[in-house]
C-alpha positions, 0 to 999 in steps of 0.5 A: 680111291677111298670109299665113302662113309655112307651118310647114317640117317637120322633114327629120331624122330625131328623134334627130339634130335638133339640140337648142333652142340651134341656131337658124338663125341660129346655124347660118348663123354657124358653116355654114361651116368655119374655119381656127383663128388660134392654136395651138391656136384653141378653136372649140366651139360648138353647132352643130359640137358637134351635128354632133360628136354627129351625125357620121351626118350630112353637110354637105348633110343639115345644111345642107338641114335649116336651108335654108341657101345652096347650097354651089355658091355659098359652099362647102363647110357643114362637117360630122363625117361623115368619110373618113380621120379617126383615133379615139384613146383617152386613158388618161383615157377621152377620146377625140381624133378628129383632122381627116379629108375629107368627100366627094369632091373633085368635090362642094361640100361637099368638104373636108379639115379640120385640126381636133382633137375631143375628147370627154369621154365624159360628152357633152362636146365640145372642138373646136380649129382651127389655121393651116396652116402649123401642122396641114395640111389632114390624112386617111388619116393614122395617130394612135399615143399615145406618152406624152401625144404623139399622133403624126401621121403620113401624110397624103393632103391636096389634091393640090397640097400634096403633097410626094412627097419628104416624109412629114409628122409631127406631134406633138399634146400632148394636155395643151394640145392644141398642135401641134408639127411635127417634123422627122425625121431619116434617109430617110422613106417618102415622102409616105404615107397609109392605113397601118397604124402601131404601137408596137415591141414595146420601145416605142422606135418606131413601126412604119409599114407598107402605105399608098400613095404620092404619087410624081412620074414624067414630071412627073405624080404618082401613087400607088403601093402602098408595099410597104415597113416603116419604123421611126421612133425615137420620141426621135431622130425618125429614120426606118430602113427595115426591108424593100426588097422589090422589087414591080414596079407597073404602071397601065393606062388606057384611051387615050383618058384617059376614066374606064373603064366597068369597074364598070357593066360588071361590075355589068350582067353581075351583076345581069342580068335580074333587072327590067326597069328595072334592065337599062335602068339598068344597060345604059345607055351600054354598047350592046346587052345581047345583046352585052354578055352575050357579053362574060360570058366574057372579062369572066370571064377578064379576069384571069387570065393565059395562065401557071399560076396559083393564085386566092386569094379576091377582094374584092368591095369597091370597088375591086375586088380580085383576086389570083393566085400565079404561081410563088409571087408574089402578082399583084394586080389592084386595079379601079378608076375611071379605071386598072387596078393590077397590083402584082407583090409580088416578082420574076417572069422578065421575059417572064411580067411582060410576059404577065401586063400584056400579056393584061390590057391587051388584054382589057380594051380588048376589053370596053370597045372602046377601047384600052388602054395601060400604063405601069410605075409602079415 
């Protein structure tokens, strides 16, 4: 007697399942993602253009829904569910949404595409892929519509293909869907990602501010907050640089290269004695909550400096964002995993720049008993 296959139940939910057409077999061929050959190379087919629709959903849900191969095994299952991807709107009513990363970097299912996904807004899906050497891996860029151009500038990208002396622009022709690399005349911002960009008031060039950037110092690279405007002539292709404030940027890391304990130590104090459980999650690696609790005062103070001073109102995201003027100065103090950001947005005498850096970095090594070092990064 043969055993039957017992049924699998349904692991989505009933709205993003995918439609009668995606089978498992069908899914399997088109689990993975795929680097186009043309430009541009058509890649739509049903699968990706379920999870177009479904862009809630990521490449481990899909993949465990048709219970597919481990990504630790053949890779990343390519998906819609995306960081650092741009939406433009067509004046047809379409609507383009260019390349972008899924996860992190230290998850299988980690990628950044260099597709394009036009959707007709009837349903409709057009998904088309392109070489490298045409459209790079691209996020965290900005898409401008300038004629029937969509302008690409910026990028994040894996680390190894940045290029800090560079800014990459692309050209995107919405009428055949061809990539075009420009290249630009003048002196560019550098290798730029998470900015804002938008159009002259006269039409005649995109306006490119805020972001960060990629830059090499010591031989390690870095990145930094661009504090500059920058103009690109939409005809000439040539970069002006409309500002040069001088911002002084600093970073502080525990010596001991390992990722701070910042976040979970804020997050214990906050949420302290609210559940049993919850306290031993969230005391877990930190030492004794007693002495951990009589750490909330310098916990509290971290950040503000042995100088007057004015708070400003502070982002409870993550990271973590506080700000403070000293003798009308902006000091930012941006908390994040692995280094602590202090961006000075002007000039401050040198001796309270070195108070202000000097406090953080020793308070913070205090919470955390570890020393901390810094290095000024602009």
């Amino acid at each position: 007697m043969v055993a039957k296959r017992r049924r699998r139940r349904p692991s989505l939910d009933k709205e993003l399942r995918p439609p009668r057409e995606v089978t498992r077999d069908l899914y399997l061929v088109w689990r993975s993602p795929r680097i186009g050959q043309g430009n541009p190379h058509r890649l739509t087919n049903a699968v990706w253009s379920w999870l177009a629709r479904a862009s809630e959903l990521s490449g481990y849900q899909a993949n465990q829904h048709f219970e597919g191969p481990s990504s630790l095994l053949v890779g990343p299952a390519w998906c819609c569910q995306r960081f650092g991807q741009s939406r433009t709107t067509l004046a047809d009513g379409r609507t383009v949404r260019i390349a972008g990363e899924h996860e992190d970097h230290y998850d299988p299912d980690f990628f950044i595409y260099n597709d394009v996904i036009v959707e007709d807004g009837s349903g409709g899906i057009q998904i088309y892929g392109y070489p490298y050497d045409v459209f790079e891996p691209t996020d965290f860029h900005s898409a401008t519509l300038v004629s029937d151009d969509v302008v690409v500038i910026g990028n994040l990208s894996y680390a190894e293909r940045r290029r800090p002396a560079e800014t990459p622009v692309v050209r995107l022709d919405t009428r055949t869907f061809q990539m075009h690399s420009v290249k630009t005349e003048g002196t560019p911002p550098g290798w730029l990602h998470g900015h804002e960009a938008t159009v002259s008031e006269d039409g005649r060039a995109i306006v490119v501010s805020g972001g960060k950037l990629s830059i090499e110092q010591d031989g390690q690279r870095t990145l930094i907050d661009s504090p500059d405007d920058w103009s690109l002539d939409v005809q000439s292709f040539r970069w002006t640089r409309l500002t040069e404030r001088r911002w002084e940027q600093w970073e502080l890391r525990r010596e001991d290269g390992r990722g701070n304990e910042l976040w979970r130590l804020d997050m214990a104090l906050r949420f302290s004695g609210k559940h049993d459980r919850l306290d031993r999650s969230l005391f877990k690696g930190l030492g004794d909550p007693r002495a951990v609790l009589e750490k909330r005062p310098l916990h509290e103070s971290r950040y503000s400096p042995p100088v007057p001073h004015d708070k400003l109102p502070d982002s409870e995201d993550f990271p973590l964002v506080l700000r403070r003027i000293v003798e009308g100065v902006v000091v930012r103090y941006v908390e994040e995993s692995f280094d602590v950001s202090i961006v000075v947005e002007g000039t401050l005498p040198r001796e309270i720049v070195d108070t202000i850096v000097d406090d953080a970095c020793r308070k913070l090594g205090a919470l955390e008993g570890i020393r901390y070092a810094k290095q000024r990064v602009t």
